[in-house]
C-alpha positions as CSV (number, residue, x, y, z in Angstrom):
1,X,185.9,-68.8,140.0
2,X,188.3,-69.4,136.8
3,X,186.1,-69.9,133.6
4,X,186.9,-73.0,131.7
5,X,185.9,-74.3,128.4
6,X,185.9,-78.3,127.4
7,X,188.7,-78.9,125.1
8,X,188.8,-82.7,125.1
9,X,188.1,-86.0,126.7
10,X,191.0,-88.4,126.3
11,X,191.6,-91.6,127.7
12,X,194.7,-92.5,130.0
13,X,197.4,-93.6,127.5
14,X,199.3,-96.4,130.0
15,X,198.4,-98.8,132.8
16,X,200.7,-96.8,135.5
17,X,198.1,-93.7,135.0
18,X,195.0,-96.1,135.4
19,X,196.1,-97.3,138.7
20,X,197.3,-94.3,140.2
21,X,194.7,-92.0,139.7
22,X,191.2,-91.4,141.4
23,X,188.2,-89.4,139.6
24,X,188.1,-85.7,141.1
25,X,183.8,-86.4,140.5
26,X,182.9,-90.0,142.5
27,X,186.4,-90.8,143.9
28,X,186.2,-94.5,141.9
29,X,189.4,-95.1,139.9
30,X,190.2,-92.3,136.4
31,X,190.2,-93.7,133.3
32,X,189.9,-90.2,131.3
33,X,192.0,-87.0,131.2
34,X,189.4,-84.4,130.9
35,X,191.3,-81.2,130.0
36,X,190.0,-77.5,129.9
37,X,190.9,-74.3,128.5
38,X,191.0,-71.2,130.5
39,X,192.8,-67.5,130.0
40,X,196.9,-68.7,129.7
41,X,196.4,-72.3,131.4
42,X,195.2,-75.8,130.6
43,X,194.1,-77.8,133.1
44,X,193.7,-80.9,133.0
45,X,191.5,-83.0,135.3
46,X,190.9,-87.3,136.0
47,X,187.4,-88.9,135.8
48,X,185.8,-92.2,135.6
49,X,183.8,-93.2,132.1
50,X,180.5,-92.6,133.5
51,X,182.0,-89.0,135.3
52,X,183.4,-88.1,131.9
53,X,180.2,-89.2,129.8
54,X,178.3,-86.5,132.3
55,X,180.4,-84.1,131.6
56,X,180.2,-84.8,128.1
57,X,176.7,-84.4,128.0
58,X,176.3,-81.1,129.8
């Protein structure tokens, strides 16, 4: 498994992204790009609020 480090919790920036997306964590529609760090990559994943706020937390 890759090792990833939080590096920030953003929220989508236009409507077309809120609509299209699902949260990877509950399936219920994204409203935040959660992106990681990890050796040469970003990666950048969707979640809902209360996904994000978990993962926030933790």
């Amino acid at each position: 498994m890759i090792e990833k480090t939080l590096k920030s919790i953003e929220p989508f920036t236009s409507s077309a992204e809120k609509n299209s997306r699902f949260c990877i964590g509950c399936g219920e529609p994204a409203t935040k790009l959660v992106k990681y760090s990890t050796i040469g990559a970003i990666i950048i994943e969707k979640y809902c609020d209360k996904c994000a706020d978990a993962i926030k937390q933790s």
